[in-house]
C-alpha positions in Angstrom: 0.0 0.0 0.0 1.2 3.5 -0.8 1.8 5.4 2.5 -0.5 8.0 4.0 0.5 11.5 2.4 2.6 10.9 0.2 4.5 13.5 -1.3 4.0 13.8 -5.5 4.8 16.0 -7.9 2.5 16.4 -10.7 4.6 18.1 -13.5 3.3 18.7 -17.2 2.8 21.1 -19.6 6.5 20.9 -21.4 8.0 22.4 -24.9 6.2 20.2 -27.1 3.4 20.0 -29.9 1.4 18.3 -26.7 1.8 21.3 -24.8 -2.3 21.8 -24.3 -3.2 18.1 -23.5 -0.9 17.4 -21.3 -2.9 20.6 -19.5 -5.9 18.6 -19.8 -4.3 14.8 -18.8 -3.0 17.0 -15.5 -6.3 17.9 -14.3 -7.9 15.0 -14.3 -4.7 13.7 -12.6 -4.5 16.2 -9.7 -8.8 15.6 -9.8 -8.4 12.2 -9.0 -5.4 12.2 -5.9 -7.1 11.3 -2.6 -5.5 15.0 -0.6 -5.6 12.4 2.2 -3.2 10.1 1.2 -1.1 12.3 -1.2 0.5 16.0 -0.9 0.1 16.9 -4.0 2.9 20.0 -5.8 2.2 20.9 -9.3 4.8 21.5 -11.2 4.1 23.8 -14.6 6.5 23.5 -17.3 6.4 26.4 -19.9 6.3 26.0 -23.8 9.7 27.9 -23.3 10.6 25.3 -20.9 10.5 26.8 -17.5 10.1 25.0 -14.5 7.6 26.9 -12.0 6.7 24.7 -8.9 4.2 25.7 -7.1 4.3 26.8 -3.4 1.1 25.2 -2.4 -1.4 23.1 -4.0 -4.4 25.5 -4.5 -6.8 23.0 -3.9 -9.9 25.1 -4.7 -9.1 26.3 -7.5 -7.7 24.9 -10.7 -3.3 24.7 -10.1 -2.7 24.2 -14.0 -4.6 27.0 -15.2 -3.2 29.4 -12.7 0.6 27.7 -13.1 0.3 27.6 -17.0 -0.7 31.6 -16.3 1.9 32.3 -14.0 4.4 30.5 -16.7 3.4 33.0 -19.8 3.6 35.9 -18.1 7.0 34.8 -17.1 8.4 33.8 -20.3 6.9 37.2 -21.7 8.7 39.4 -19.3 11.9 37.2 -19.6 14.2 37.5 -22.6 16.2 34.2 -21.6 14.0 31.4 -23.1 15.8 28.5 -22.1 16.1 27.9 -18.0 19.3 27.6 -17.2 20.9 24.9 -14.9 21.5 27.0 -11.9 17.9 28.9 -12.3 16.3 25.8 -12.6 18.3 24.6 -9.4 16.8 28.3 -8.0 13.3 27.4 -8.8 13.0 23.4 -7.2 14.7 24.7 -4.0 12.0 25.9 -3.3 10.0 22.8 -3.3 9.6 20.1 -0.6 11.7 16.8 -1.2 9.2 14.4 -3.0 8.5 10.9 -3.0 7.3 10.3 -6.5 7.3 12.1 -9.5 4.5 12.2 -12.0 5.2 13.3 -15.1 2.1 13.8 -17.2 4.5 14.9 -19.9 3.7 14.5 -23.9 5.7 14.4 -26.6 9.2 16.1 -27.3 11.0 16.6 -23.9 8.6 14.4 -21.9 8.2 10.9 -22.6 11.2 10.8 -25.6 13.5 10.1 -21.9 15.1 13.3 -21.3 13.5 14.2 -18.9 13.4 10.5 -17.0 16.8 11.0 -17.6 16.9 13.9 -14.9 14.8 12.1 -12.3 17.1 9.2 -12.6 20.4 11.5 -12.1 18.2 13.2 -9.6 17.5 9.6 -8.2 13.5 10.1 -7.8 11.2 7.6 -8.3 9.2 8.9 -11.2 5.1 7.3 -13.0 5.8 5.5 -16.3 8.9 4.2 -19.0 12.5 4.7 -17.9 14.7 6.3 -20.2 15.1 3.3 -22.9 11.7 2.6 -23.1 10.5 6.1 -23.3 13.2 6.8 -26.0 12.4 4.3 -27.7 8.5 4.4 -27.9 8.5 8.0 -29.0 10.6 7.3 -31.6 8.7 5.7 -34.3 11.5 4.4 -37.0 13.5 2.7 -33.9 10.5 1.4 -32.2 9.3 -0.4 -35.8 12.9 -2.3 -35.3 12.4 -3.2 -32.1 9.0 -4.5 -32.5 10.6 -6.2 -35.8 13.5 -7.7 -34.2 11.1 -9.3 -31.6 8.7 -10.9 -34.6 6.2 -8.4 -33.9 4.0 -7.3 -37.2 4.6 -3.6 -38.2 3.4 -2.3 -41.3 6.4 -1.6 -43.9 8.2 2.1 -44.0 10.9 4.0 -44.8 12.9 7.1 -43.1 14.1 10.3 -44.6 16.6 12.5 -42.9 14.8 16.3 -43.2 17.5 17.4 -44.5 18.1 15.6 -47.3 14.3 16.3 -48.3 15.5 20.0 -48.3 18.5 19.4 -50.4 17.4 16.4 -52.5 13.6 16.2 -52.7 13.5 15.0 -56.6 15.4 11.6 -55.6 13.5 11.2 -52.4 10.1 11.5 -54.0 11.3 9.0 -56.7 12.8 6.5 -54.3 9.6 6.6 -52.2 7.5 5.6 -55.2 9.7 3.1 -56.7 8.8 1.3 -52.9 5.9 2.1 -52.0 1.9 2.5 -54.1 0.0 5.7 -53.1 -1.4 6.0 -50.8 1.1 6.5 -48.0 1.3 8.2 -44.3 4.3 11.0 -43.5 4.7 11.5 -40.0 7.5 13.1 -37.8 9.6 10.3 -36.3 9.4 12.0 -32.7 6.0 13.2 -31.9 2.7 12.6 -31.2 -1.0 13.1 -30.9 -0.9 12.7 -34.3 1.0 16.0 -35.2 2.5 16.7 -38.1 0.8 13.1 -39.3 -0.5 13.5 -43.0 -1.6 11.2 -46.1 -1.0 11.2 -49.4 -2.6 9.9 -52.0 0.2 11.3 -54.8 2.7 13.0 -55.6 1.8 16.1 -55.1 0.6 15.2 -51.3 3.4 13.9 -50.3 6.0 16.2 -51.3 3.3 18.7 -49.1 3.4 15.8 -46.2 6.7 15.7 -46.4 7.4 20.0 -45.9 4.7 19.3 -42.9 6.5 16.3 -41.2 10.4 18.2 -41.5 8.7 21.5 -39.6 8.6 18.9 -36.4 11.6 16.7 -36.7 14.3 15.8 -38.1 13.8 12.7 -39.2 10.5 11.4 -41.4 8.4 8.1 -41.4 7.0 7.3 -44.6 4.5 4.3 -44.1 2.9 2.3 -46.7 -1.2 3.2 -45.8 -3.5 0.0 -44.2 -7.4 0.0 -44.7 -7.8 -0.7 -41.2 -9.5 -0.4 -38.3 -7.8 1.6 -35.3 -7.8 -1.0 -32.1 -6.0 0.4 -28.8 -5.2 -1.6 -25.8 -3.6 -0.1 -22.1 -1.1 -2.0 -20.7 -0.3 -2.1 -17.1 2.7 -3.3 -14.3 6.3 -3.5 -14.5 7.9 -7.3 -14.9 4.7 -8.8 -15.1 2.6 -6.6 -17.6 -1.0 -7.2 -17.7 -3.4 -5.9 -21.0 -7.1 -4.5 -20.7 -10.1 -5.4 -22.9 -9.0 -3.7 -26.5 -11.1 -0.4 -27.6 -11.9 0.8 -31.1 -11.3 4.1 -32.2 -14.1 5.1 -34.6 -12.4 8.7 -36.2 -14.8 11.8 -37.3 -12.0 12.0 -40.0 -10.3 9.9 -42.9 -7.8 9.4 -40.1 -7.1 9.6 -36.3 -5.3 12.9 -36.8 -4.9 15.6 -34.1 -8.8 17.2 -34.7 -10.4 14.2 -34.8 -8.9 13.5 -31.0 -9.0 17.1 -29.6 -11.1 19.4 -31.9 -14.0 17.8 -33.7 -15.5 16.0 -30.4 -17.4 13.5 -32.8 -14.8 10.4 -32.7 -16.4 7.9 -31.3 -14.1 5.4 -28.6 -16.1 1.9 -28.9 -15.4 0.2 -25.4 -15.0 -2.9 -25.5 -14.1 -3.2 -29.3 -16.6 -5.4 -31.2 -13.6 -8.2 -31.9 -14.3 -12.1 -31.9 -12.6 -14.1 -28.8 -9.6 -15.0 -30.5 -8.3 -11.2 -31.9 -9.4 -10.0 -28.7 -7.2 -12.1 -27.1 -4.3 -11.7 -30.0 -4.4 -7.9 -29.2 -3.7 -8.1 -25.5 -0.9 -10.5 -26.1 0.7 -8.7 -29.2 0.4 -5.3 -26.8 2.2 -7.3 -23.7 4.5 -8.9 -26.0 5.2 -5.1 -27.7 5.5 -3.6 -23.9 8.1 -6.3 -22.8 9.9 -5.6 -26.4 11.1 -2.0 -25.7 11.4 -2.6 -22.0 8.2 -0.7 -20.7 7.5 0.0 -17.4 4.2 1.5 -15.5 2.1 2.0 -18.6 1.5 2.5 -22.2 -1.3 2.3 -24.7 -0.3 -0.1 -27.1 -2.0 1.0 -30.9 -3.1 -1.5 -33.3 -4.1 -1.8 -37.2 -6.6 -4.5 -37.3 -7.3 -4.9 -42.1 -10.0 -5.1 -43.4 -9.1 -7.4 -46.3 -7.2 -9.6 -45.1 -7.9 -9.5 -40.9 -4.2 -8.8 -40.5 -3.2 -7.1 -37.2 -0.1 -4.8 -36.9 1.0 -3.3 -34.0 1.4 0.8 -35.2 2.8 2.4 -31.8 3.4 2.1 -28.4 2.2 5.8 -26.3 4.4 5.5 -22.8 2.5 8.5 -21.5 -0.7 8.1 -23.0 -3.6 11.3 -22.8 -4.7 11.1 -19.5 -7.7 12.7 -19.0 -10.7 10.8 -17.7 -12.5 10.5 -20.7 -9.2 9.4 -22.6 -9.0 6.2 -24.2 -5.8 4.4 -22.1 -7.8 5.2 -18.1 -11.4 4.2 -20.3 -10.1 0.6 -21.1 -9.1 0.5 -17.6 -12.2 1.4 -16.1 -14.0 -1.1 -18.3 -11.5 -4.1 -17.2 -12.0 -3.7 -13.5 -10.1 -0.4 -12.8 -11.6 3.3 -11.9 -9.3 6.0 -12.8 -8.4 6.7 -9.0 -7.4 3.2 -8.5 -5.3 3.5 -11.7 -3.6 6.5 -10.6 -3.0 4.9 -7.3 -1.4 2.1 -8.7 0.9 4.3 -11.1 2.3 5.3 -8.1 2.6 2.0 -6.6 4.7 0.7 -9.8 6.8 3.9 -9.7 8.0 2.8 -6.3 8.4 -0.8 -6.8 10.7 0.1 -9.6 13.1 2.3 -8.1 13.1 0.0 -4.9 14.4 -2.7 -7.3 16.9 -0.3 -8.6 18.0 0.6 -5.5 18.4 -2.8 -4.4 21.4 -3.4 -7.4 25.2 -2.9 -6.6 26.8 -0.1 -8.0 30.4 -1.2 -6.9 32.4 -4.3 -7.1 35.4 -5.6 -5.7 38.4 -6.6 -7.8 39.0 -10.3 -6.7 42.3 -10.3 -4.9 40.2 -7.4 -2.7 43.0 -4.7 -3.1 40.5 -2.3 -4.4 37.2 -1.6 -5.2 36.1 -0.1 -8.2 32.7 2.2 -9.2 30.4 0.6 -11.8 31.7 2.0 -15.6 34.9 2.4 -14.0 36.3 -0.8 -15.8 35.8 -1.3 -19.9 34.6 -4.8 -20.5 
């Protein structure tokens, strides 16, 4: 059992596309901590990327709305964008030593591990992926290897560096096509809520996918395009995983893009997905099998193409730190498995913890045999 009053730090917001739902995922987290076994700290991060704990938690009113405030007016009256190290060090002395971090974080510098990274150096026990997973979840290209490497069915793509597209785009557009028949999905290798995610049905649309997808990374996924269905499943635990029922996204658009999840309002998330016993049960093993494969830990939603022709099912992507607000589709499957979205948060926590126990249970130093010295971890190439 998690102990009585436990201190957490809620942090989101964050310099990425996801900027706004993470917002929304961080109310409905804060919403759902029991204030009497958790001391709850918001942490706002600014699309500039400043850090702005809060003093108190404001538990009348709504802490992101006023932290997200007190962050832009911040940013606009400070010419220095970027925090730097010793500011940052300024800001979080402020704040109480925590127990657990929870980092409802999307996107680019929040579940891509940089910022696990920190709470590892920092040695915190933080919701969700480590650094490896998280890396490579949000990065779709290395992810499709994984899953690849581990037998798992991914639909067949390609990767263009953006800067090639900007120097050569005749000979990209002409190796594309000579792989892959229209139509085809461009998306940003690192991203997601669908931004920046586009399809093209010729030329013409994908050299304009192809601009859209550079203007949010670096590197570009060009994917051969699946009449499919969109299943999702949650995954849950550390070690020993477990997989909800599977949902069905039904999307008010060609797509699942970012409207149809946050603008539109008229995608409709079908719970339990209409699926015979057997796929049902394929799904929640592929998404177990997919969580173990890029060493997950706490959570994901695990996102499946289920064809229509032929009834093949590919896993598409793993989300390590899915939308979490209580209408979103990873706490949904949840609730209709067994699970209410307090007892899920609850039990976040509870896997955070049992992960950095186990880490802190490992040796970090060794002794050289003949016991004349003892030497730090890394210290010694193998």
């Amino acid at each position: 059992m998690v102990p009585a009053r436990l201190r957490v730090a809620v942090l989101y917001g964050g310099r990425s596309g996801e900027h706004e739902v993470s917002l929304a995922s961080a109310r409905s987290v804060i919403a759902a901590m029991d204030p009497n076994r958790y001391e709850i700290y918001p942490v706002g991060i600014s699309k500039e990327g400043r850090w702005l704990p809060s003093e108190r938690y404001l538990g009348d009113g709504d802490p992101v709305r006023m932290i997200a405030g007190e962050a832009s007016a911040r940013s606009s009256s400070d010419t220095t964008l970027a925090p730097r190290a010793d500011q940052l060090a300024r800001q979080l002395s402020r704040f109480p030593r925590v127990d657990v971090v929870f980092p409802v974080l999307h996107g680019t510098f929040g579940e891509d591990g940089t910022v696990q990274g920190l709470f590892e150096l920092a040695d915190l026990p933080y919701v969700g992926a480590g650094v490896l997973g998280s890396a490579v979840g949000m990065d779709k290209a290395v992810m499709k290897d994984v899953l690849s490497a581990h037998g798992l069915p991914v639909v067949e793509s390609t990767t263009v560096l953006a800067s090639r597209w900007a120097t050569t785009p005749e000979a990209v557009i002409e190796e594309i096509e000579q792989r892959f028949a229209y139509p085809l999905f461009v998306k940003p290798c690192n991203l997601g809520s669908s931004v920046g995610v586009s399809k093209a049905r010729d030329r013409r649309d994908l050299k304009a996918a192809l601009d859209t997808a550079a203007r949010y990374d670096r590197r570009l996924l060009i994917e051969r395009a699946v009449n499919a269905r969109e299943i999702e499943c949650s995954v849950l635990g550390n070690d020993e995983p477990e997989a909800s029922l599977p949902g069905e996204v039904v999307p008010s658009n060609e797509f699942y893009d970012y409207r149809a999840k946050y603008v539109d309002g008229d995608s409709q998330l079908v719970i339990p997905a209409p699926l015979d016993e057997a796929t049902t049960e394929r799904v929640r093993r592929l998404a177990v099998e997919a969580f173990r494969a890029i060493d997950g830990s706490g959570l994901a939603r695990v996102d499946f193409f289920l064809c229509r022709d032929s009834g093949q099912l590919y896993v598409n992507e793993l989300n390590t730190m899915p939308g979490f607000t209580n209408i979103s589709m990873y706490p949904k499957l949840w609730e209709a498995t067994g699970l209410t979205y307090s007892e899920l948060v609850d039990r976040l926590i509870e896997l955070a913890l049992e992960r950095h126990r186990q880490k802190q249970s490992l040796e970090r130093s060794f002794d050289i045999p003949d016991g004349r010295a003892t030497v730090e971890a890394g210290d010694v190439q193998t």
